[in-house]
DSSP file (Angstrom, degrees, kcal/mol; ACC not computed):
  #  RESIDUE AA STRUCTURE BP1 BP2  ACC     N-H-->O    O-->H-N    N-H-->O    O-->H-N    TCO  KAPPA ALPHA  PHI   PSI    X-CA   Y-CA   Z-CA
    1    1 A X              0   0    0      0, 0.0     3,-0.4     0, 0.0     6,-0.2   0.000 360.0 360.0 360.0  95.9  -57.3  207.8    6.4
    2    2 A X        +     0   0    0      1,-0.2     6,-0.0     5,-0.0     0, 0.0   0.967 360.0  27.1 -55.6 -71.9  -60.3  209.1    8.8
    3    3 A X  S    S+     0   0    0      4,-0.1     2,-0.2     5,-0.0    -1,-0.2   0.072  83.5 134.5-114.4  51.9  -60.0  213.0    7.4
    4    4 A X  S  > S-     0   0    0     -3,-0.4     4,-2.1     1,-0.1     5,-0.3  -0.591  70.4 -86.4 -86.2 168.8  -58.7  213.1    4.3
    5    5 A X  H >> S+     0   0    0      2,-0.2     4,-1.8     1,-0.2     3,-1.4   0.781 126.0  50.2 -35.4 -66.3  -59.7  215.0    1.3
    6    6 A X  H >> S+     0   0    0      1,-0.3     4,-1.6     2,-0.2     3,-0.9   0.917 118.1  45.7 -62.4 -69.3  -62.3  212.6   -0.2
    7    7 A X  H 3> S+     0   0    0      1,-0.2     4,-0.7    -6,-0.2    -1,-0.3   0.754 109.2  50.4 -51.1 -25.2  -64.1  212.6    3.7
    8    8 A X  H XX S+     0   0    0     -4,-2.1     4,-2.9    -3,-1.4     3,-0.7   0.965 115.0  42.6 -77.7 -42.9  -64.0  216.0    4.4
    9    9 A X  H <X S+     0   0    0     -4,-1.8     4,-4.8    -3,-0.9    -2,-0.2   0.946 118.5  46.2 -51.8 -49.2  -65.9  216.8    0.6
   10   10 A X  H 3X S+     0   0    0     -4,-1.6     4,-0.8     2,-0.2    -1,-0.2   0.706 115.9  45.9 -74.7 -16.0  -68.4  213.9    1.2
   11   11 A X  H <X S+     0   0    0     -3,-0.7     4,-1.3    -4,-0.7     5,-0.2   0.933 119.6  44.8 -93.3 -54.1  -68.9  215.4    5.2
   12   12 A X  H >X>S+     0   0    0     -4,-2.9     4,-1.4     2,-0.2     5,-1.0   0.933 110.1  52.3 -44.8 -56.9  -69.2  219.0    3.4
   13   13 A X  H 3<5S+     0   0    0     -4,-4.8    -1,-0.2     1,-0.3    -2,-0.1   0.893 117.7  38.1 -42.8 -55.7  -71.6  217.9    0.6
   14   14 A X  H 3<5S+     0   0    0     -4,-0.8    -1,-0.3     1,-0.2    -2,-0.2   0.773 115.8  52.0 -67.5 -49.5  -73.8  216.4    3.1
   15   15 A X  H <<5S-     0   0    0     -4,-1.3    -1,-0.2    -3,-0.5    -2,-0.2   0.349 105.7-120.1 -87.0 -13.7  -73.3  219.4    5.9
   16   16 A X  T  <5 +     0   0    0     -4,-1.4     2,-1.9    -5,-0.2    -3,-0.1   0.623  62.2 157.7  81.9 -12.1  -74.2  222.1    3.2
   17   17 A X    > < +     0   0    0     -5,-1.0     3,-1.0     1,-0.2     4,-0.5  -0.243  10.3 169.1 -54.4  54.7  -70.6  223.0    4.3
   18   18 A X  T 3>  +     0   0    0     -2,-1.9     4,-4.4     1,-0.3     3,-0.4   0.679  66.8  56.2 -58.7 -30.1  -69.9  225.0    0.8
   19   19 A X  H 3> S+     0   0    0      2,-0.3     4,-1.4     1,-0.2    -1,-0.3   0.797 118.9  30.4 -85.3 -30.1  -66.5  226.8    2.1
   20   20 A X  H <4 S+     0   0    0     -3,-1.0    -1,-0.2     2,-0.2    -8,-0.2   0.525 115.9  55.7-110.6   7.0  -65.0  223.9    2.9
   21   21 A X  H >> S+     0   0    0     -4,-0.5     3,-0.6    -3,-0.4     4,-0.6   0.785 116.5  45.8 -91.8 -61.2  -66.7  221.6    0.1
   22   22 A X  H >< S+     0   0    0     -4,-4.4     3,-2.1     1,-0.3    -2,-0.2   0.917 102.7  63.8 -54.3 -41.0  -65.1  224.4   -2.0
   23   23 A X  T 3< S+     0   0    0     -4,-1.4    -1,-0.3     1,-0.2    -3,-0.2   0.898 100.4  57.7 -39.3 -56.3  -61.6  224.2    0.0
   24   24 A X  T <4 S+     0   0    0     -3,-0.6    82,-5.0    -4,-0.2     2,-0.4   0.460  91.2  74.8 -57.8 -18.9  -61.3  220.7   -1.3
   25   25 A X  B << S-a  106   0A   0     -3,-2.1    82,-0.2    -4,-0.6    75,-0.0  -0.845  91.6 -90.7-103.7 134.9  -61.4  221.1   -5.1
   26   26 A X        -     0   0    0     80,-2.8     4,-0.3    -2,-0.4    17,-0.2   0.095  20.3-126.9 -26.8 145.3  -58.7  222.5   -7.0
   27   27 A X  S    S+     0   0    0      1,-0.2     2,-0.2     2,-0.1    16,-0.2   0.939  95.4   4.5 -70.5 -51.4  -58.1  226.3   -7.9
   28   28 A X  S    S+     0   0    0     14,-0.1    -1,-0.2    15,-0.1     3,-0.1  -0.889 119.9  42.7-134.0 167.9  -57.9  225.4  -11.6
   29   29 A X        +     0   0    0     -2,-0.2    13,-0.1    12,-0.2    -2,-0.1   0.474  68.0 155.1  99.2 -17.7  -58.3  222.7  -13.3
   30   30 A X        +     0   0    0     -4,-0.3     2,-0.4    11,-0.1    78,-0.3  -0.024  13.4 176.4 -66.5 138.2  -61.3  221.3  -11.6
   31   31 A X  B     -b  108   0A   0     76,-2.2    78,-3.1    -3,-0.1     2,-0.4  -0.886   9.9-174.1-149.3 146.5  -63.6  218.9  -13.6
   32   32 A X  E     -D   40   0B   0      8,-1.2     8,-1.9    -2,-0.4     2,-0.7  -0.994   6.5-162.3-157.1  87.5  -66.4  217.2  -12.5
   33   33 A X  E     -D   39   0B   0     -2,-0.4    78,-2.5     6,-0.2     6,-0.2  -0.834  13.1-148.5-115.9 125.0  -68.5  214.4  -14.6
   34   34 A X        -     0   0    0      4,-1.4     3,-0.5    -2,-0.7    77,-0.2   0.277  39.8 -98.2 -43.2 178.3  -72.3  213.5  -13.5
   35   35 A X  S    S+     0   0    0      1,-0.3     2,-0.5    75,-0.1    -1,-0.1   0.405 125.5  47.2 -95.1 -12.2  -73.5  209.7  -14.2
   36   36 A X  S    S-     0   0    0      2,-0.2     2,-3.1     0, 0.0    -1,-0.3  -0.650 128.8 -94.2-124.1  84.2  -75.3  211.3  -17.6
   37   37 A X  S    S+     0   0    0     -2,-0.5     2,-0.5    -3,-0.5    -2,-0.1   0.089  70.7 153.6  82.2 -40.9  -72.6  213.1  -18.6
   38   38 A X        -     0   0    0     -2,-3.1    -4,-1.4    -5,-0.1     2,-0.3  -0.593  22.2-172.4 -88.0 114.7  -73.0  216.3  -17.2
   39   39 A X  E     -D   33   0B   0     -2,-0.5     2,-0.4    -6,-0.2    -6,-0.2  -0.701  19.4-170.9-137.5 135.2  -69.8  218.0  -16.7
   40   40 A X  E     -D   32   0B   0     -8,-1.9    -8,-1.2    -2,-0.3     6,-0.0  -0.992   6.7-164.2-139.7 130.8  -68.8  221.1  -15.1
   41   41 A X        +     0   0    0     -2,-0.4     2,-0.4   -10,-0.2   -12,-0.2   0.234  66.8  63.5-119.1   4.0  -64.8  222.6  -15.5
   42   42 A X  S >> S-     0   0    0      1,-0.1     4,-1.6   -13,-0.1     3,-1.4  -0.969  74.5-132.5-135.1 139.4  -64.6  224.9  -13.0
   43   43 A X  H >>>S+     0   0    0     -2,-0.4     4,-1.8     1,-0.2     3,-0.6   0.956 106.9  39.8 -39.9 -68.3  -64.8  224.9   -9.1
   44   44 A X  H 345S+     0   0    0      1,-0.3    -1,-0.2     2,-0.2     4,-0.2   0.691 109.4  55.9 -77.2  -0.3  -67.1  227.7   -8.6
   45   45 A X  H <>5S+     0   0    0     -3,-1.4     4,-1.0     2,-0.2    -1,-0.3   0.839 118.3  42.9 -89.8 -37.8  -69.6  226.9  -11.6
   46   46 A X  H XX>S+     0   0    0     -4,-1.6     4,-2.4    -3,-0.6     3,-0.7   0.981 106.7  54.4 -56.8 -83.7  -69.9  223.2   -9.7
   47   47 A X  H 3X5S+     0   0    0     -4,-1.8     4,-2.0     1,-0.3    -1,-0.2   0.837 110.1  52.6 -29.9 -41.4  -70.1  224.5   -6.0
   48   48 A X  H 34<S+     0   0    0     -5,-0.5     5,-0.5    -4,-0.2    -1,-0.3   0.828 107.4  51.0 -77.8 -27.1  -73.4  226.8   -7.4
   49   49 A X  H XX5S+     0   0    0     -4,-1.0     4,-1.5    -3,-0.7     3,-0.8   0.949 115.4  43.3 -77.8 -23.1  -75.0  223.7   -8.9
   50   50 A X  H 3X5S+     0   0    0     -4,-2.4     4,-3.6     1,-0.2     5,-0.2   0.882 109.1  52.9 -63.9 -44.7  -74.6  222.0   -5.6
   51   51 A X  H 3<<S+     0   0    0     -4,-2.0    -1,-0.2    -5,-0.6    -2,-0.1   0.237 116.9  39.1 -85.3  25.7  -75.6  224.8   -3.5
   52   52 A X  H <> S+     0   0    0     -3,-0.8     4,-0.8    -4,-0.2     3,-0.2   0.200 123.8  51.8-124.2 -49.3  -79.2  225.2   -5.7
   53   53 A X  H >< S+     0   0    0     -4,-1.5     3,-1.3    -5,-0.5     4,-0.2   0.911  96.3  50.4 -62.2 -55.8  -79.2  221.6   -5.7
   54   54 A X  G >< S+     0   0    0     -4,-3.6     3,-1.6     1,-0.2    -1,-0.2   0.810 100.5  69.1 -64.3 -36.0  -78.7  219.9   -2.6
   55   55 A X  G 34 S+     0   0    0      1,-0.3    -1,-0.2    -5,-0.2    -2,-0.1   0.464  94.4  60.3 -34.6 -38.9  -81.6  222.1   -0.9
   56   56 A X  G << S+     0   0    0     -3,-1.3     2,-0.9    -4,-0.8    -1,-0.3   0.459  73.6 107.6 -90.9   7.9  -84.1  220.4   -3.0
   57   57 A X    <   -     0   0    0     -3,-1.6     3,-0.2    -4,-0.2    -1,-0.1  -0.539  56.6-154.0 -71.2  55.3  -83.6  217.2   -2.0
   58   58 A X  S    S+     0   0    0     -2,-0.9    26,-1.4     1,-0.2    -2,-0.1   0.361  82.6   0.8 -72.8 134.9  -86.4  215.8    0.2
   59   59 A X  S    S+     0   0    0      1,-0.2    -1,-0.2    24,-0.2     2,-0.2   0.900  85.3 179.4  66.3  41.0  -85.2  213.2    2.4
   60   60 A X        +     0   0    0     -3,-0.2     2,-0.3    -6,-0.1    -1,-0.2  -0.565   7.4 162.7 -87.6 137.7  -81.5  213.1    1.4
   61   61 A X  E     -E   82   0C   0     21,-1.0    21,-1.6    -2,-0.2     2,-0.3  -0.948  16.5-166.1-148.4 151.8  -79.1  210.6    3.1
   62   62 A X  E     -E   81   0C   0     -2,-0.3     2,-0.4    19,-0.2    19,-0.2  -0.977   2.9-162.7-148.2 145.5  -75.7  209.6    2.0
   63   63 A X  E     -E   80   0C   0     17,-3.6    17,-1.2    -2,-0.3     2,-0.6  -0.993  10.4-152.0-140.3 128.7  -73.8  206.5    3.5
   64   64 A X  E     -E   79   0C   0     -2,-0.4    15,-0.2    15,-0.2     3,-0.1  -0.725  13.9-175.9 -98.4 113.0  -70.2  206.4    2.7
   65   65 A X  E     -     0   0C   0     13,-1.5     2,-0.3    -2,-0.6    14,-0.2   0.930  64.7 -31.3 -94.5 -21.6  -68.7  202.4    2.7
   66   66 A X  E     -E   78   0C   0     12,-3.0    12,-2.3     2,-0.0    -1,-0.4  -0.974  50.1-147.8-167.0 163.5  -65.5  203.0    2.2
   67   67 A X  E     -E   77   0C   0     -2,-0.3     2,-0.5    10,-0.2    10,-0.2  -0.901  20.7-169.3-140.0 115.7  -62.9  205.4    0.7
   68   68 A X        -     0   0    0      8,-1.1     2,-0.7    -2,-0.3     8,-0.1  -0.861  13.3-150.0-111.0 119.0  -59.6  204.3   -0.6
   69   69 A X        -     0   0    0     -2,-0.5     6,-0.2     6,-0.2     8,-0.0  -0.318   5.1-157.6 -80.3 117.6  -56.7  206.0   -1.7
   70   70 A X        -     0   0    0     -2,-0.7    -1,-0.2     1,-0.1     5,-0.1   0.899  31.1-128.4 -33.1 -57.4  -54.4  204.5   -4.4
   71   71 A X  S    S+     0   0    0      3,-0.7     2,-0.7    -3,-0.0    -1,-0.1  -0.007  92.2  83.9 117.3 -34.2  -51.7  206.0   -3.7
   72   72 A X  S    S-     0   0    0      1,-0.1    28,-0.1     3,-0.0     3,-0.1  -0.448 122.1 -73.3-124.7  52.5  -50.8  207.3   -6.9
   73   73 A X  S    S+     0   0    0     -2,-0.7    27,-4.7     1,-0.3     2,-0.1   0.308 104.3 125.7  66.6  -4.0  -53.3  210.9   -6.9
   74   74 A X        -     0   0    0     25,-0.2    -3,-0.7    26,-0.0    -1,-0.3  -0.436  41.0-177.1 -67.8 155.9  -56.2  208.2   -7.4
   75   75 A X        -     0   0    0     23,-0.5    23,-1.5    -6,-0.2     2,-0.2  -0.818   5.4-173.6-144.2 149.0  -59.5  208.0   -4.9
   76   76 A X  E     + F   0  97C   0     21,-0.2    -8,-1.1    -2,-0.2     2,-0.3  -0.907   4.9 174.5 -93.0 127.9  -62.3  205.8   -4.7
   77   77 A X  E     -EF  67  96C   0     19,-0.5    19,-2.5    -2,-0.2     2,-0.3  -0.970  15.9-149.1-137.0 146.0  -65.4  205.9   -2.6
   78   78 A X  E     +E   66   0C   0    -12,-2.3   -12,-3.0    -2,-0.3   -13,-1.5  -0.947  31.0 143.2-123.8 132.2  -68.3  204.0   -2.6
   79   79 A X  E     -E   64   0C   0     -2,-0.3    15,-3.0   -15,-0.2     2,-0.3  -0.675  38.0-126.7-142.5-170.9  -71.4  205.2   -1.6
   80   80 A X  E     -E   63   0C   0    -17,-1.2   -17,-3.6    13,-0.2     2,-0.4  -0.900  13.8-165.1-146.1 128.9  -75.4  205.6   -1.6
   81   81 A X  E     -E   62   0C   0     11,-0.4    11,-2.1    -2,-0.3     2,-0.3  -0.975   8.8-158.7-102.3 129.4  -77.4  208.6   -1.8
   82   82 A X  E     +EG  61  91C   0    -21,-1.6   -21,-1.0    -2,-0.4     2,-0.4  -0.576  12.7 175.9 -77.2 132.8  -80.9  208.4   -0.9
   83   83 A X  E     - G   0  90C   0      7,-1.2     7,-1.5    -2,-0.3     2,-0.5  -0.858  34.7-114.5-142.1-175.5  -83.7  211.0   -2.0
   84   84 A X  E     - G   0  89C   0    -26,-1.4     2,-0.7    -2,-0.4     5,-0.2  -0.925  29.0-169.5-120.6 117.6  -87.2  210.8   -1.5
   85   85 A X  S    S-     0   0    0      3,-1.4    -2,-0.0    -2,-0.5   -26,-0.0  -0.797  77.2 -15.7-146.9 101.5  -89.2  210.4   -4.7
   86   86 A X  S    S-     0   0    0     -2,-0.7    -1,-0.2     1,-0.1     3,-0.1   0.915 130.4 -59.4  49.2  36.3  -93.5  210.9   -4.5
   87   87 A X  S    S+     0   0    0     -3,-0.2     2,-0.2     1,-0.2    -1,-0.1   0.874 122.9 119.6  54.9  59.4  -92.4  210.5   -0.7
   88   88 A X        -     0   0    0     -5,-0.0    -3,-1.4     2,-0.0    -1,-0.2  -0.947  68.8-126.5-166.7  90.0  -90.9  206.9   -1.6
   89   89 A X  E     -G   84   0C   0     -5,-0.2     2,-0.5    -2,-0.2    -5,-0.3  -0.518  23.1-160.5 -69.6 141.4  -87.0  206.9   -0.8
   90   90 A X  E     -G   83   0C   0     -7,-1.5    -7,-1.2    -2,-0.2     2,-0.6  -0.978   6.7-153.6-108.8 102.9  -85.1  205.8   -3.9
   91   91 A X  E     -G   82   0C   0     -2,-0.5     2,-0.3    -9,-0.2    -9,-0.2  -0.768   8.4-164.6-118.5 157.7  -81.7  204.7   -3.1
   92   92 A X        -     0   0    0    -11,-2.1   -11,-0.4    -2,-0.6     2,-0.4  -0.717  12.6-144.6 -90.7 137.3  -78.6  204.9   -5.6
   93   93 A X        +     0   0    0     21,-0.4    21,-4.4    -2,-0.3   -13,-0.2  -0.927  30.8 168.3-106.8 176.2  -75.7  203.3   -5.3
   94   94 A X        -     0   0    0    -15,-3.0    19,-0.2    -2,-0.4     2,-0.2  -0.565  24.8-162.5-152.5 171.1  -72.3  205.1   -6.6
   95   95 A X        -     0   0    0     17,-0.5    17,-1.7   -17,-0.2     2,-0.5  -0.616  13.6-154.4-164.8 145.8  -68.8  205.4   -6.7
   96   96 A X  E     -F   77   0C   0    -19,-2.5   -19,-0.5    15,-0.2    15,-0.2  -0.913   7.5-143.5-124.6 109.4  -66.9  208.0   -7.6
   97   97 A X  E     -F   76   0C   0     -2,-0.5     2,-0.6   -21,-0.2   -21,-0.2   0.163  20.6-162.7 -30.0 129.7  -63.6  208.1   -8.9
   98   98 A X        -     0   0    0    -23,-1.5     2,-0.5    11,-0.2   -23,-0.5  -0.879  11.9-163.9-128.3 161.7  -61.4  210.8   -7.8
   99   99 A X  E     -C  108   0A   0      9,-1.2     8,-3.0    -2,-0.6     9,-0.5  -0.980  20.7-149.7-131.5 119.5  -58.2  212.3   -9.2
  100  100 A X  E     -C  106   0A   0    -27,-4.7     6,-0.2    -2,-0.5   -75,-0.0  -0.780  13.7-136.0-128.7 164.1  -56.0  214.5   -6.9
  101  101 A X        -     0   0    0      4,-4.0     4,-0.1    -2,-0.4     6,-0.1   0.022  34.9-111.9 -65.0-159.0  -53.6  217.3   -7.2
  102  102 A X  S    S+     0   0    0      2,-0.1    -1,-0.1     1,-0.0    -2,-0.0   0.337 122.5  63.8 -62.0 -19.8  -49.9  217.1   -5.0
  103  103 A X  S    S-     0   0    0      2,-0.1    -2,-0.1     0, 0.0    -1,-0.0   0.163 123.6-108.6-113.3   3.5  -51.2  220.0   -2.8
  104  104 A X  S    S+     0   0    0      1,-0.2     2,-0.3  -100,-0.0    -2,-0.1   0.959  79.6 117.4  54.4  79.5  -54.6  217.0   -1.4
  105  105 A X  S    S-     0   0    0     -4,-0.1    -4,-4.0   -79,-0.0     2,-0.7  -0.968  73.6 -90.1-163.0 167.5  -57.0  218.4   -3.0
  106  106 A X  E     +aC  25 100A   0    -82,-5.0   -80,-2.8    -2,-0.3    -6,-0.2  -0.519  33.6 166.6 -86.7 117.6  -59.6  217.2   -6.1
  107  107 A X  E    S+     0   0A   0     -8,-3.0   -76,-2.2    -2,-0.7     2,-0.4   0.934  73.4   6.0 -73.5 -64.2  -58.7  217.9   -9.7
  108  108 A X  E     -bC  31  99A   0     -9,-0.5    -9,-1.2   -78,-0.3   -76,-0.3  -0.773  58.6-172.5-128.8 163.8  -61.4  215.6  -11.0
  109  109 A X        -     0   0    0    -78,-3.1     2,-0.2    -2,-0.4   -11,-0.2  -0.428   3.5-168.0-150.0  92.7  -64.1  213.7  -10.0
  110  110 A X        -     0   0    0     -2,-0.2     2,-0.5   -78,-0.1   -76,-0.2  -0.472  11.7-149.3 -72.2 140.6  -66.9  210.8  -11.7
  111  111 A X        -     0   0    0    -78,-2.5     2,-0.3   -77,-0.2   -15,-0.2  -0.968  12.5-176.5-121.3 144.8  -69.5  209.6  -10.8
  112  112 A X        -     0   0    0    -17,-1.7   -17,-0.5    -2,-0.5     2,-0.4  -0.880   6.4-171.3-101.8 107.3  -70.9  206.0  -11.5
  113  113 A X        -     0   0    0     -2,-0.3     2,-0.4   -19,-0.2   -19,-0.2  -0.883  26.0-125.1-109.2 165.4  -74.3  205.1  -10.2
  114  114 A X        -     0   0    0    -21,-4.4   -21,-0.4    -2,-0.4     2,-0.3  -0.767  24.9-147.9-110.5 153.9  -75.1  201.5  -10.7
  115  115 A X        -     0   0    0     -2,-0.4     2,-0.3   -23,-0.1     3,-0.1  -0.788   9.6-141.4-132.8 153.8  -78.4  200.3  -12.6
  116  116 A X        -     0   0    0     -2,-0.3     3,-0.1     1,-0.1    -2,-0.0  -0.955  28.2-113.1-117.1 130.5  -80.4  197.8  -12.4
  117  117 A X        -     0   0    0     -2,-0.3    -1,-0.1     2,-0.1     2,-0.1  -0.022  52.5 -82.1 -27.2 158.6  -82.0  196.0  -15.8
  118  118 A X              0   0    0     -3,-0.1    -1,-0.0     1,-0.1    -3,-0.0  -0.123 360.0 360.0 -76.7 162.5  -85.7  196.4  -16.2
  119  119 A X              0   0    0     -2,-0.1    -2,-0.1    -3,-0.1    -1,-0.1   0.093 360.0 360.0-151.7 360.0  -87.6  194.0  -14.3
């Protein structure tokens, strides 16, 4: 699936594309948990932390390897976002877990970044 939900949200995030980042998430229901936790239950309370958020992000990249649907209202995609950190890119890698309505669109969504042990 080239444009399905999960790519058009991950093409919005990235494109600043808020109306159609928003388009993608459920009307009610919505939930959203960060990699600490931080959890947001409504669409439009989300969509404002992104759209404060993303703006600060010096040197933001995200590279999507794959997204697969389940089949069964499940999503996966695995990715990396890149930021720029004391002008040093830092990059994460993720997956995020998706949940979807009937109507294709995101009820819920984790994300997982993965860590590395202390050196």
């Amino acid at each position: 699936m080239s444009d399905g939900v999960i790519e058009r949200y991950l093409h919005a995030l990235v494109a600043g594309d808020w109306a159609t980042f928003a388009g993608c998430l459920a009307d009610d229901g919505f939930t959203r948990v960060g990699p600490y936790g931080d959890t947001y239950t409504n669409t439009a309370d989300y969509v404002a932390f992104l759209t404060d958020l993303m703006p600060t992000l010096a040197g933001y990249e995200m590279q999507v390897a794959r997204v697969t649907y389940a089949g069964d209202g499940r999503a996966f995609a695995e990715l990396s976002e890149t930021v720029d950190v004391d002008g040093t890119p830092l990059r994460t890698l993720e997956c995020l877990a998706f949940e979807l309505t009937g109507n294709d669109r995101i009820r819920r969504v984790e994300v997982f970044t993965q860590t590395r042990a202390p050196a």
